[in-house]
N, C-alpha and C positions, 0 to 999 in steps of 0.2 A: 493451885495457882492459876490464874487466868492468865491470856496470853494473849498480846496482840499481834500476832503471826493469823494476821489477814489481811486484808489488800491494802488498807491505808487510803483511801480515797482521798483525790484531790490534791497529793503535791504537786509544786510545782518544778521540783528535783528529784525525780526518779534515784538519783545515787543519791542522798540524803533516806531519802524512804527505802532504798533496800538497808545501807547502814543502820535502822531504826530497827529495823527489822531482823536483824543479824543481830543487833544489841540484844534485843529482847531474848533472844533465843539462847546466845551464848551466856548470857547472865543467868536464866533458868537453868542451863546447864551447868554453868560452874558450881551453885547454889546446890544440885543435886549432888553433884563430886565432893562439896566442901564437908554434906552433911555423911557424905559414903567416909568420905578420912577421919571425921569427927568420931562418925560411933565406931571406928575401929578400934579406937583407942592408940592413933597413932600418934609419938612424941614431935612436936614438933621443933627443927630443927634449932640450935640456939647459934643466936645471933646480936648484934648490936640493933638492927634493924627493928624499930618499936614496933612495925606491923607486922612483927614474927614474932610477938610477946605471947600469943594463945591461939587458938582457932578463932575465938570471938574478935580477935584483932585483926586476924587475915580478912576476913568475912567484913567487920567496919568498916579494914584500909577498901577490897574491892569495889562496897557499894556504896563510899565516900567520893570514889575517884570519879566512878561515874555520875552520879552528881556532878562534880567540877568538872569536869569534860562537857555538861549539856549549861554549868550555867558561864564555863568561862565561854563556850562559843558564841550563846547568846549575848552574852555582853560584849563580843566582838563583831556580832552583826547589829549592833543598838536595838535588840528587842527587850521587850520587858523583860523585868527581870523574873525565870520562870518559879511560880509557886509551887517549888519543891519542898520538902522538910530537910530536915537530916537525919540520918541513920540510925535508929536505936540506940541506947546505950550499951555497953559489952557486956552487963549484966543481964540483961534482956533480948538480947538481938537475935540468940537465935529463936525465941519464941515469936518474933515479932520481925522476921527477915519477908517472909512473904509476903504481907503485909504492903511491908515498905517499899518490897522489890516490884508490888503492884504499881500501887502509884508511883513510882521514881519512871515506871516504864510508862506509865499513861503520860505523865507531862513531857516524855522524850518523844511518844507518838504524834504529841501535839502542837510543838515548839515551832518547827520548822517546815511547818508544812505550804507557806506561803510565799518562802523565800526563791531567789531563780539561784539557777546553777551558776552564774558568772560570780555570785557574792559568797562562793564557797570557796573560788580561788585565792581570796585576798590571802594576805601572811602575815601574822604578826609574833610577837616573844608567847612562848608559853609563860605559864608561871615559874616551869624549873629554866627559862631562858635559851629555851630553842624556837629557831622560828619554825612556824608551822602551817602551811595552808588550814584554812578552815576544812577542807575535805578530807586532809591528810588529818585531822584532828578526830573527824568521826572516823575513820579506819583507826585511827589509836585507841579510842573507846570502843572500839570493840575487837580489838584484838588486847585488851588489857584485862577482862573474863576468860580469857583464850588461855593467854600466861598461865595465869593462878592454875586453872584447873589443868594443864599441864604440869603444871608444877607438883599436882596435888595426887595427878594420879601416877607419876612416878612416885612417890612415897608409897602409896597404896602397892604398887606391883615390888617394891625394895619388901613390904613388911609381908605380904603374901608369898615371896620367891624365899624369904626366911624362915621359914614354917618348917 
């Protein structure tokens, strides 16, 4: 996987470009964790929650959210709208996560690089109807990679402490 965990030249939001940057990183890390829970053969916990249907669902929901986290911000500072894809299908995705996880992280490199810091304050409804500063929105997207693989390596230490 390649990695944009280098300087980022040219923001014009230093905290935008570390979140960008923190993005990248923790999403390659979850990505490592998801595939560590994966080939363990761990059960995943059952639940009503659709994104707790397989691993290949856990894995869509993560890098579906991040996607909407870079294109609902963009649509609340009126920039274009970013040419992102969507996420593999659940048949395919883990073949094709890195892939994806590439580009989803180029176009988040590239989005907001010209934006100033006063236009990351504003507030608006999320989609689930919370309001949210727009900067408070990039710490959400990237503490939402964070979760998961929290999540995932407790499972991992519950199925290894059972041995």
């Amino acid at each position: 996987m390649k990695s944009t965990w280098q300087s980022l030249p040219g923001y014009t939001y230093r905290g935008a470009r570390a979140m960008i940057l923190l993005q990248d990183k923790y999403l390659r890390e979850f990505l490592v964790t998801w595939r560590k829970g994966k080939a363990l053969g761990i059960l995943v916990p059952q639940t009503e929650d659709p994104n707790y249907e397989s691993w290949e669902s856990i894995l869509f929901h993560v890098l579906r959210a991040s996607r909407g986290y870079l294109t609902w911000i963009a649509e609340k500072l009126e920039l274009p709208e970013p040419q992102v894809g969507t996420p593999p299908e659940l048949e395919t995705i883990n073949n094709h996560a890195d892939e994806f996880l590439d580009h989803l992280l180029h176009v988040w490199s590239k989005t907001f690089v010209a934006v100033p810091e006063e236009k990351f304050d504003s507030v608006f409804k999320s989609r689930w109807d919370i309001d949210y500063c727009l900067d408070g929105m990039l710490e959400h997207a990237v503490m939402h990679p964070i979760r998961h693989a929290f999540q995932i390596e407790e499972w991992i230490q519950e199925k290894l402490a059972s041995k």
